[in-house]
C-alpha positions in Angstrom: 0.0 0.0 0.0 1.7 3.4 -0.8 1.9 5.9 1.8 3.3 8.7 -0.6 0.6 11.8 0.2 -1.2 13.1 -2.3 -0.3 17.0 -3.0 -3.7 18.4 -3.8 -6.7 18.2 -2.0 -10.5 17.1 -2.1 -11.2 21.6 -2.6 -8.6 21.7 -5.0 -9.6 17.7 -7.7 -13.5 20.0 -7.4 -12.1 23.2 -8.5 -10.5 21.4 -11.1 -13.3 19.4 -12.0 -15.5 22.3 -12.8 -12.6 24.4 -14.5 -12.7 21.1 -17.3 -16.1 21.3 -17.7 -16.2 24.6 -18.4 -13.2 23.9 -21.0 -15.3 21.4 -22.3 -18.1 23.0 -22.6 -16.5 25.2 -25.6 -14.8 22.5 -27.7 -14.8 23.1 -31.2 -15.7 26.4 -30.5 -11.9 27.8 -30.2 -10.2 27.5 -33.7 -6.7 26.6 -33.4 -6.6 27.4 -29.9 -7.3 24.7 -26.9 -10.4 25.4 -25.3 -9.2 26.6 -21.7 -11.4 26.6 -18.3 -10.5 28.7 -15.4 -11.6 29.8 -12.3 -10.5 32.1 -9.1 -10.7 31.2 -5.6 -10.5 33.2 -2.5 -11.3 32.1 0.7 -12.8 29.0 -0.4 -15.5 31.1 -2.9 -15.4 30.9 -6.6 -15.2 34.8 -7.5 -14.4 34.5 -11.0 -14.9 31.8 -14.2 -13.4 32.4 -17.4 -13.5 30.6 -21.0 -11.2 30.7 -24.4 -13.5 32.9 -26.3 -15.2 32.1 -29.5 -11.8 31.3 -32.5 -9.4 31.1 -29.2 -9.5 34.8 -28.1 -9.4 36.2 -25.3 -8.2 33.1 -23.0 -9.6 32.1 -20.6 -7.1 33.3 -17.7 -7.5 37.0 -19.3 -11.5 36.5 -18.9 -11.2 35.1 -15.2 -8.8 38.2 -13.8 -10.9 40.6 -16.0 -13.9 39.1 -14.9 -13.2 39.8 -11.4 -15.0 42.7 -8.9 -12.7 41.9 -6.4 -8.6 42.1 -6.1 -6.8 39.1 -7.0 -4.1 39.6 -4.2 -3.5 36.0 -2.5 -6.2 34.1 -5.0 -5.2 31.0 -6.2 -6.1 30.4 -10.0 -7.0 27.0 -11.4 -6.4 26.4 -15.2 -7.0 23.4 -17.2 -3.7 23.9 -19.4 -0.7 25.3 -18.9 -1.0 29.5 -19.2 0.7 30.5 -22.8 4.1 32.3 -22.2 4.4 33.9 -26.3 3.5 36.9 -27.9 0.9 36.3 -29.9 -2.4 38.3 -31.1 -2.7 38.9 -27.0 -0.3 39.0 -25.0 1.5 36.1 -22.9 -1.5 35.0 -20.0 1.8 34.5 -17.6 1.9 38.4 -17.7 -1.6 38.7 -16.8 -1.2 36.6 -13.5 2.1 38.0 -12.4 0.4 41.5 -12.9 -3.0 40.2 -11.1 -1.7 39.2 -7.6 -2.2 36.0 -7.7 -0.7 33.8 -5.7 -1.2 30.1 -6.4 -1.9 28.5 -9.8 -2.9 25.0 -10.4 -3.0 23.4 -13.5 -3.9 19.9 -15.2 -1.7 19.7 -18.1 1.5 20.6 -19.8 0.5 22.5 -23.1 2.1 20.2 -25.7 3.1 23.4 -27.8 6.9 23.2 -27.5 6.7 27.0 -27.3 5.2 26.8 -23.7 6.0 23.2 -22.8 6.9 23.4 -19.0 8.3 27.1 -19.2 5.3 28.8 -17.6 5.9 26.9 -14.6 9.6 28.3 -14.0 8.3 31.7 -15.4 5.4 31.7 -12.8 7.8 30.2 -9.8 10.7 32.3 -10.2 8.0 35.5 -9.7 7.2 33.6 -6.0 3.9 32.3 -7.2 3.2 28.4 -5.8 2.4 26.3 -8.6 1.5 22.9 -8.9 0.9 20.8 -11.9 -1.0 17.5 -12.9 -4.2 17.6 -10.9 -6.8 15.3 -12.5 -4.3 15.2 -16.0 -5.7 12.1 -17.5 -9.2 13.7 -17.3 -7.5 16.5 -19.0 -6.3 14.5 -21.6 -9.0 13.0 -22.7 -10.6 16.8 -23.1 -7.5 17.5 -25.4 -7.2 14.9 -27.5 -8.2 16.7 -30.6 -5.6 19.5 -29.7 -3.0 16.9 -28.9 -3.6 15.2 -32.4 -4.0 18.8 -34.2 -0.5 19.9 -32.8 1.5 16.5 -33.3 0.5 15.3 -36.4 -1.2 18.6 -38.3 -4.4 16.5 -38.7 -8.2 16.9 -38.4 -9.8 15.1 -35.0 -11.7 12.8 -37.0 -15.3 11.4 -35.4 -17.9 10.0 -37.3 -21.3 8.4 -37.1 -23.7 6.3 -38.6 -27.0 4.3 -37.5 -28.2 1.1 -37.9 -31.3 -0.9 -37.1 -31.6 -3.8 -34.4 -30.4 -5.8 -37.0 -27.3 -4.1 -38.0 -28.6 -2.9 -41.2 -28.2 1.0 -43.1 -31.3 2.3 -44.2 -30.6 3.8 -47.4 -33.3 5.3 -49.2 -33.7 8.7 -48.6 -33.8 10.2 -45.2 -36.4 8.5 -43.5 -35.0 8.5 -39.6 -34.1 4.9 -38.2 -33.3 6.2 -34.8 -35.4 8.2 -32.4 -35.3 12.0 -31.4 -33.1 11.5 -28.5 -30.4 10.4 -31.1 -31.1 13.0 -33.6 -30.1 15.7 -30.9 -26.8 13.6 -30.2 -26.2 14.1 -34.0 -26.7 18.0 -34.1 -24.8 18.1 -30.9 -22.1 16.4 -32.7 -22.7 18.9 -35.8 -22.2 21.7 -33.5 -18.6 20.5 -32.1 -17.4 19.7 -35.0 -16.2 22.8 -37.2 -16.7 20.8 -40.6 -19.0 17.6 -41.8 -17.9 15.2 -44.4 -20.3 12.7 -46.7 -19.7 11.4 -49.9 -21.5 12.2 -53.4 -24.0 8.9 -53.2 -25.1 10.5 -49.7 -25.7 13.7 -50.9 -27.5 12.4 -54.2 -29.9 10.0 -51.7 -30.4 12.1 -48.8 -30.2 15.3 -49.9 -29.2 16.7 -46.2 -28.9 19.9 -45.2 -26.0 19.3 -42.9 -26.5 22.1 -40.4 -27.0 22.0 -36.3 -31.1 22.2 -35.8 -30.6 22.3 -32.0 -32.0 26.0 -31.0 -30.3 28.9 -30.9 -27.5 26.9 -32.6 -27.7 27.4 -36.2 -25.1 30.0 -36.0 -22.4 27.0 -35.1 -23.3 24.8 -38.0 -20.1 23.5 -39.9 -18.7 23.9 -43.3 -19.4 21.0 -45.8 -17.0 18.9 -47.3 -18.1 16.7 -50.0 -16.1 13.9 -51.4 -17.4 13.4 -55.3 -14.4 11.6 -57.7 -16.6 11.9 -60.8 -18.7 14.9 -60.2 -21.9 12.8 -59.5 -23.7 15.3 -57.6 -27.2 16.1 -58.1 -26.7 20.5 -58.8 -30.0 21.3 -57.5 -29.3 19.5 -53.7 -30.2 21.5 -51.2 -26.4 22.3 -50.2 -25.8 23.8 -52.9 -28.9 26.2 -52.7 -27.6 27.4 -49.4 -23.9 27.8 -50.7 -22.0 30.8 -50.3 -18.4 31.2 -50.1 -16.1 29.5 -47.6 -19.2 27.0 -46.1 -18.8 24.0 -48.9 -16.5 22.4 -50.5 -15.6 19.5 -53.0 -13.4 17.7 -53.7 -13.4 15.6 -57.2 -10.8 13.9 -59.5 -12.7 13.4 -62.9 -13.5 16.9 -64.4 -16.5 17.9 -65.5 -16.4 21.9 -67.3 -19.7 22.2 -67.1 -20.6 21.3 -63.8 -17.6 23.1 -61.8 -18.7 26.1 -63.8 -22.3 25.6 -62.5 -21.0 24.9 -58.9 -18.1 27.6 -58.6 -21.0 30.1 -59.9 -22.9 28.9 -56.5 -20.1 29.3 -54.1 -18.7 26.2 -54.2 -14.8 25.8 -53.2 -13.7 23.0 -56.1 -10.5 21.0 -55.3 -9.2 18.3 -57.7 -7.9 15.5 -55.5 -5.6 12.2 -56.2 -7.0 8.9 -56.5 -5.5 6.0 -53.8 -4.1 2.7 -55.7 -8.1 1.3 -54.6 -9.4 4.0 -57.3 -10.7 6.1 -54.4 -10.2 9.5 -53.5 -7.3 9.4 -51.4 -8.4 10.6 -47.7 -5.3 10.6 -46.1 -4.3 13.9 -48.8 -7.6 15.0 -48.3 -7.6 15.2 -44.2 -4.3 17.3 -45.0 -5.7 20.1 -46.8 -8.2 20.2 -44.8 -6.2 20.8 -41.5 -4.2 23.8 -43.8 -7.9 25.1 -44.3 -8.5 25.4 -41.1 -10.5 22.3 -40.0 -9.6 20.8 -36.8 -12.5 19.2 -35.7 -14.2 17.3 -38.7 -17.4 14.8 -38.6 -18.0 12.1 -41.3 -21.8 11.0 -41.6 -21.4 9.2 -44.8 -22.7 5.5 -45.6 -20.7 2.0 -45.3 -17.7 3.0 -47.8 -16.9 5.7 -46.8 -16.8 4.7 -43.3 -14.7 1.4 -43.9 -12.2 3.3 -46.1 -11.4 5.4 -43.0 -11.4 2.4 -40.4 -9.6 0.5 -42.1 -7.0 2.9 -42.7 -7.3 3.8 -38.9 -8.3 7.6 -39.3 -11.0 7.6 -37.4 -10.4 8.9 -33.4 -13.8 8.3 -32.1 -17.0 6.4 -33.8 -20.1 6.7 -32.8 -22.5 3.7 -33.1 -26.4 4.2 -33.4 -28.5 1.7 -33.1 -32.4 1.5 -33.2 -34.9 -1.0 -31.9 -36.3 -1.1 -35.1 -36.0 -4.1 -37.8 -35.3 -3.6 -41.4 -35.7 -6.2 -43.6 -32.4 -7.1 -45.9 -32.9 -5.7 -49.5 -31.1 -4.1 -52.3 -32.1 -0.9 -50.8 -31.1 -1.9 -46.9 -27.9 -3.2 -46.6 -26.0 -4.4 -44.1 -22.9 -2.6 -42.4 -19.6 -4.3 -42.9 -17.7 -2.0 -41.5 -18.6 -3.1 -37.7 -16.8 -6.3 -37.9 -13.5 -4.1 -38.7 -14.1 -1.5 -36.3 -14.8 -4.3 -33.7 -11.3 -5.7 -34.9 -9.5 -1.9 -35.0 -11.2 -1.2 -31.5 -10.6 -4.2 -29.9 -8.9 -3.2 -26.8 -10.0 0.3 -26.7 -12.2 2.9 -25.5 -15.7 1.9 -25.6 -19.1 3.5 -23.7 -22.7 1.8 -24.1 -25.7 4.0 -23.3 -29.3 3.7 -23.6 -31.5 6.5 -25.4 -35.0 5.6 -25.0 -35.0 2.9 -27.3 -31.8 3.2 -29.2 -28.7 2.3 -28.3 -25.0 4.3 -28.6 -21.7 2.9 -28.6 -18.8 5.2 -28.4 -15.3 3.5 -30.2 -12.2 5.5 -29.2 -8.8 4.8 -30.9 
């Protein structure tokens, strides 16, 4: 049994606890930048919260101090990453405490940008501010794991989704709902974390989505629409393409079609002619590159079976999400069954996996 004592205290793993959930609260919200929680303490009271603003600006340790009524002088400060130490479009948060009073600073994680790594801490301790570091880090991780992946290997966080009935099967004639309404709002939650959505052309062509967040007061947050079409397939008058404008869709394609791009780049339409992969396919792992260089850090695939098995199997997916309904289809050309779960089973294996009941419908949660 280990007798080592633990350095932070039941006050200090509940402070910390709420700081995360207000950092995740905002994810996908924050752009390139993390999405930061912070609060103040002073005599055992909360007086001040902050969050990384909407695109990463202001942080969230600028919001808490300026948030404040009341003098920092001998607060202690908890931070779910460690404060930035650069010159940036603000200025270093480091600054901000020194200059606020505080006088202790907890934080859960080391900030994996090797411009900060570790340096805040000797910046913050060589000014005579206590600071301790790892309190409730795994928890912490698992909040940044789209930042971590962004900032090692300049990649989208990839999630995606799909539903099946009882009986494992994809409904795939229009978009007639197989799951209930308790799902649906999972999916637009997913819609709004995520700052772009991927399908394929056959998708688009049978479902004719809309692809935006319905939950309300959310619209605002709906993400940009990446379409993956190799021989310019698409049906022009899709509803996506109606509600087009520049910057919110894009496609990318391999076999050109004048007419059509014409048609398409008339509506708004960003047009990027892609590579093919030695299966014939439009090769995703180029395609999740130029994404993250324009700007997507967060994207969510809802396509059908193909799609979904080209990206399991080549283990691009981070986290899958698994619908399933308590309804029965019957197997036909039209309802097919999902091949993909055997290999995600086999991919998944030993990791991450939640089971939750939504009325009726099942959700499993896969993480790599």
């Amino acid at each position: 049994m280990s007798t080592k004592k633990d350095k932070f205290t039941l006050k200090d793993k509940k402070y910390m606890s709420l700081a995360l959930n207000l950092a995740s609260a905002r994810q996908g919200l924050t752009g390139d930048n993390p999405s930061v929680g912070c609060l103040i303490v002073k005599d055992d009271k909360i007086i001040s919260i902050g969050q990384t603003g909407h695109n990463g600006r202001p942080h969230a340790e600028n919001n808490a101090i300026n948030n404040s009524f009341e003098k920092l002088d001998g607060c202690k400060m908890y931070v779910t990453l460690e404060p930035c130490i650069h010159y940036g479009k603000t200025p270093p948060c480091t600054n901000s405490i020194i200059k606020s009073g505080i006088s202790e600073l907890v934080y859960s994680m080391d900030d994996i940008d090797k411009r900060v790594r570790g340096k805040s801490f000797k910046i913050l301790s060589s000014k005579k501010i206590k600071v301790k570091r790892g309190l409730l880090k795994n928890k912490a991780k698992y909040i940044y794991d789209s930042y971590i992946k962004n900032r090692l290997s300049r990649l989208p966080y990839v999630t995606a989704k799909i539903a099946v009935s009882k009986n494992k099967l994809i409904y795939s004639q229009g978009s007639k709902r197989i799951t209930n309404k308790s799902s649906d709002k999972i999916t637009h939650f997913l819609r709004y974390k995520n700052d772009s959505i991927m399908i394929s052309s056959k998708t688009l062509n049978i479902d004719n989505p809309r692809l935006n967040c319905r939950l309300k007061n959310f619209d605002k947050f709906s993400p940009k629409r990446i379409i993956l079409d190799k021989s310019l397939k698409i049906n022009l008058e899709s509803y996506i393409f109606k509600s087009a404008k520049k910057g919110n869709t894009v496609l990318f394609y391999n076999k050109s079609n004048n007419k059509k791009i014409k048609i398409l780049k008339k509506k708004g339409v960003t047009l990027i002619k892609s590579k093919l992969n030695s299966e014939g396919l439009l090769d995703l792992k180029i395609i999740l590159k130029k994404l993250f260089i324009l700007g997507t850090r967060n994207l969510l695939v809802e396509g059908g079976d193909k799609i979904t098995k080209n990206l399991i199997k080549n283990k691009m997916i981070d986290k899958f999400y698994l619908f399933q309904s308590s309804k029965v289809l019957q197997k036909s050309k039209i309802n097919q069954g999902f091949t993909s779960l055997g290999i995600l089973k086999k991919k998944y294996r030993k990791k991450f996996k939640i089971s939750s009941k939504l009325a009726k419908d099942n959700i499993s949660i896969y993480k790599k």
